[in-house]
Each structure stands twice: as C-alpha cells, then as structure tokens.
N, C-alpha and C positions, 0 to 999 in steps of 0.2 A: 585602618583596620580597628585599633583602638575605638572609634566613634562607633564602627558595626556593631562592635562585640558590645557597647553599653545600650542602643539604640535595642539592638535583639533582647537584653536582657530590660530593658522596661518594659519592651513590649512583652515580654513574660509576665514580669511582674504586674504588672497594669490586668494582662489575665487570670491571673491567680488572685488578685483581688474583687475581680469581676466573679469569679463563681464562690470564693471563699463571704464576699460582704457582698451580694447583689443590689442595686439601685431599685427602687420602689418601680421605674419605668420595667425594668428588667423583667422584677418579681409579675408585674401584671400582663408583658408578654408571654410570659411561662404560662401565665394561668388561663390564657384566652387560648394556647397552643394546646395545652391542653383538653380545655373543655372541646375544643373541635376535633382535637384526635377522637374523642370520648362518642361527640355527636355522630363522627361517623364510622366509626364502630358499629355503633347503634343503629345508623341506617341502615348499614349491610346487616343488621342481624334482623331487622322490621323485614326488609326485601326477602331476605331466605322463608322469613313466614309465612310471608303470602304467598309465596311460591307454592304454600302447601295446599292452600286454598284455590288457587288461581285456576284450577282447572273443573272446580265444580260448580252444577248448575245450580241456577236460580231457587229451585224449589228445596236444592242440598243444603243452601246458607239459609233459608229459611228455618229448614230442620236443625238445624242444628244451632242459630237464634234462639227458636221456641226453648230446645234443651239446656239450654244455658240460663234461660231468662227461670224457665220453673227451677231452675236448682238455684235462682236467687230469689223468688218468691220464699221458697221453703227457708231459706236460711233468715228470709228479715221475717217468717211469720213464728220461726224460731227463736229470734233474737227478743221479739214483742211479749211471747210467752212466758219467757227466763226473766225481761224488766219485771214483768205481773209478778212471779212470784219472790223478785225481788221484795219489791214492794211491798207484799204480805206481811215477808218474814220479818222487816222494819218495822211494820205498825203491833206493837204491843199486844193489842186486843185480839187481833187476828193471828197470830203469829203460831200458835197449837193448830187451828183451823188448818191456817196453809199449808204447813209440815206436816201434816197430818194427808192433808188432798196428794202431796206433794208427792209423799212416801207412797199413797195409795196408784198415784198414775206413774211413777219409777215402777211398781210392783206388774203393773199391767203391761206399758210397754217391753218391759222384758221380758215378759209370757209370748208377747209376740214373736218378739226377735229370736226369740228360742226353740218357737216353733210350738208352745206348749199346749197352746189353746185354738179350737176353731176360729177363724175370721171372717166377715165379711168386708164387701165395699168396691169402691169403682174399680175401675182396672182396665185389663187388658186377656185376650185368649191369645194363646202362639199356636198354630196346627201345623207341624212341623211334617213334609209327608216326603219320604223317600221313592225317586222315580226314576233315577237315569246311573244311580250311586247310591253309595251309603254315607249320612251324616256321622263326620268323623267327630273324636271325643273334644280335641281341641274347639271346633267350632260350637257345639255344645255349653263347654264352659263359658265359651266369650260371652255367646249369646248370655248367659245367665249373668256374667261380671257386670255387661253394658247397662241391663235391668237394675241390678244392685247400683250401680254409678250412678243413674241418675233419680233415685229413691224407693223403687220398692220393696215395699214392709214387707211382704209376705209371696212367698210362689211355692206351687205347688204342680208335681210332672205327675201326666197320666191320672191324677186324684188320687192318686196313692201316694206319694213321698212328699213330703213338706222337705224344702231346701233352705238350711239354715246355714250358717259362717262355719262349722264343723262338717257338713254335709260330704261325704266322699263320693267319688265318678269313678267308676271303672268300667273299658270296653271290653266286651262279651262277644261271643261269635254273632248270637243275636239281636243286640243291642246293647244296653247298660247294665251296669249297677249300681245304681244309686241308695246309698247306705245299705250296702246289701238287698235291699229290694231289685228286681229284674223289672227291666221298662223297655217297650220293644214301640217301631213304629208302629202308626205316627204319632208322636208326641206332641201331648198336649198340655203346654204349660200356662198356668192360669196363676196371675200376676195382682197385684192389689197397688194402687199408687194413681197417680195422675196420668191416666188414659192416655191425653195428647203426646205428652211428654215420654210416655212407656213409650207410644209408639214411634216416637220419631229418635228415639234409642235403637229401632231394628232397621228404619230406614235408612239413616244416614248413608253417606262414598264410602262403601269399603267395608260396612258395615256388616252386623249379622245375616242381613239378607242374601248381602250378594256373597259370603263365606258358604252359606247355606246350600246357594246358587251353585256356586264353584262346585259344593260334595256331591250334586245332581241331586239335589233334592229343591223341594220349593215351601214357601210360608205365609200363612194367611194369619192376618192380624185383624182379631176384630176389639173396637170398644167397646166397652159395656157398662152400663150405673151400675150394676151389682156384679160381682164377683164373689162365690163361696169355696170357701178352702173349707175344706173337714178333716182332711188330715191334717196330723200332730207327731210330732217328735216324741220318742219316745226317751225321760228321764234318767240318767245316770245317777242314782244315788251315792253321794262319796261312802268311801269305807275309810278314809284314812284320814281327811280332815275334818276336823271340829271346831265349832265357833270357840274363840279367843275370849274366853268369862273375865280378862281383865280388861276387856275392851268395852 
C-alpha cells in the first residue's frame, strides 16, 4: 500500500509539473491544437456564408461582383485623390493654391450632399408603378438606402423632393410624404452615380425589385449619361449658433 500511495502521488506530482512548467514539445502541441481548433471554427463560419449565396443565379453573383468591384473603384479613385492633395499641401509653393482648391471643392461637395444646389450627370431613372398593391413605406426606404450604399450623390422623387440624410418619409392614404411634400404613384426617382452599379443595387436576390414585386407593384430601370435634378433642399438658417471668433 505504502508503494501505491507514493507511486499515485508522483504521478500527481509529475502532473502538476507538466501544466505548472510545460516542456517546449508540450508548449508546441498546444499551439498546433489550437491553431486547428481556430481553422475549423473558421471553416464552419466560411461554409454558413456560402450558404447565403449558394442558391443564387449566375447572373445574381455577377451583380453583385459588379457592386462591389464599383465601391472599390470609387474608394482607390478616392484614396488617389486625398495622396494628390496630400502632396500639394507638402510642396511649399503650391501649398495656399491647394488649400485653397481644396476648401473651394469641400464647399461644393457639401452643397451636393445637402441638397443645396441643382445637379447633373450619369445615373439611373426608377418608375416605380403600382398594379396588383400598393408600394409599402418600408420598401420605399430600402430602395433609396440600397442607392445611397452603393454611392449615389444625388436623388430626386417625382422632380420635386431632393432626398438628403435628413430627408423624412411619411405614409399618406395617398402615397407619401416626403419632407412634407405629397408624392403619389408612380414614382419616379432620378439618381446620379455610376449607372451600372445603381442598377445592379435594384437587381440584386431579394432585392429592391423583388420587395417592390412582393407590394404588387413593378420597376423599370433605365440608364442614362445625363441625369438633371432641379430640385433643392431648402436651408435651415441657425438661430442659436455662431461661429467660435476664438477659433
């Protein structure tokens, strides 16, 4: 009995050694045990994603390639832009010049974004036309996030409301209201950005179109090189703040 009791108690000891000081063999099976636990984790989280995909056609992973690939166009012809006026601000000589253009095209793009000024340029028409249903407010909004997602600067519904990041949607017995304006079928919303790209924002699986589909209504999407917005947001003048004179 004696020999048991000392025999159990090395082998304790011998384990309490083993996880208290590990051997370098030890330490490197841990970490191979690990990195495999990690890899297939990882598998099964890759397989659930394609699951998401795995059921759409051919022409759906195209569209949605194209949408992807232009929102990486736009960000490396953004990125090129930003080194340029790096660049400027660095060179001495140039340096008022740049800050100067630099301020002058900050001043302009936010005239856009805000709705303030008329636009032109390529784009997209949506003719939203109600037949079997009525296009409900949710579907409405997507439609216009899925636009903004994949970069449109400027849209405008029916040619009367400019739709800006403030813009409000309310459902009416008869249709909308958008920023208080009334907008009744069919709507027609007229979009500025890379055509292809807009449009394969309403096609897509599950898409705007087919939500559109679902409310019993249908959507014709044309391309177009010119698109004109005339409508403008109308400006809030503050009442209550003032530029900071120590700034």
């Amino acid at each position: 009995m004696p020999e048991q009791d000392a025999a159990s108690a090395s082998a304790t000891d011998r384990l309490k050694a083993a996880l208290l000081r590990p051997s370098r063999k030890q330490l490197v099976a841990g970490l191979l045990l690990a990195v495999l636990g990690f890899a297939a984790v990882t598998q099964v989280r890759v397989a659930g994603a394609d699951d998401t995909y795995s059921g759409l056609r051919e022409q759906d992973l195209i569209d949605l390639f194209s949408a992807l690939s232009g929102t990486r166009q736009r960000t490396e012809a953004e990125i090129d832009r930003l080194e340029e006026v790096q660049a400027g601000l660095r060179d001495e000589t140039t340096r008022r010049q740049t800050a100067l253009e630099q301020a002058e095209s900050t001043v302009e793009n936010l005239s856009i974004v805000a709705g303030l000024v008329p636009v032109t340029g390529p784009g997209i028409r949506l003719t939203v036309t109600e037949q079997d249903g009525r296009i409900q407010l949710e579907t409405l909004l997507d439609t216009i996030q899925e636009l903004r997602t994949v970069g449109a600067e400027a849209i405008a519904i029916n040619g009367t409301v400019r739709v800006i990041a403030q813009t409000s949607f309310e459902e009416t017995e008869g249709g909308f209201l958008v920023d208080g304006e009334p907008v009744e079928a069919p709507y027609v919303i007229d979009v500025i950005g890379e055509p292809g790209v807009l449009s394969s924002s309403i096609d897509f699986a599950l898409g705007p179109r087919k939500q559109i589909e679902d409310d019993g209504g249908s959507v014709d999407v044309r391309q177009l090189d010119t698109v004109d917005i005339e409508a403008v947001s109308e400006r809030d003048e503050p009442r209550y703040a003032v530029p900071d004179q120590g700034q």
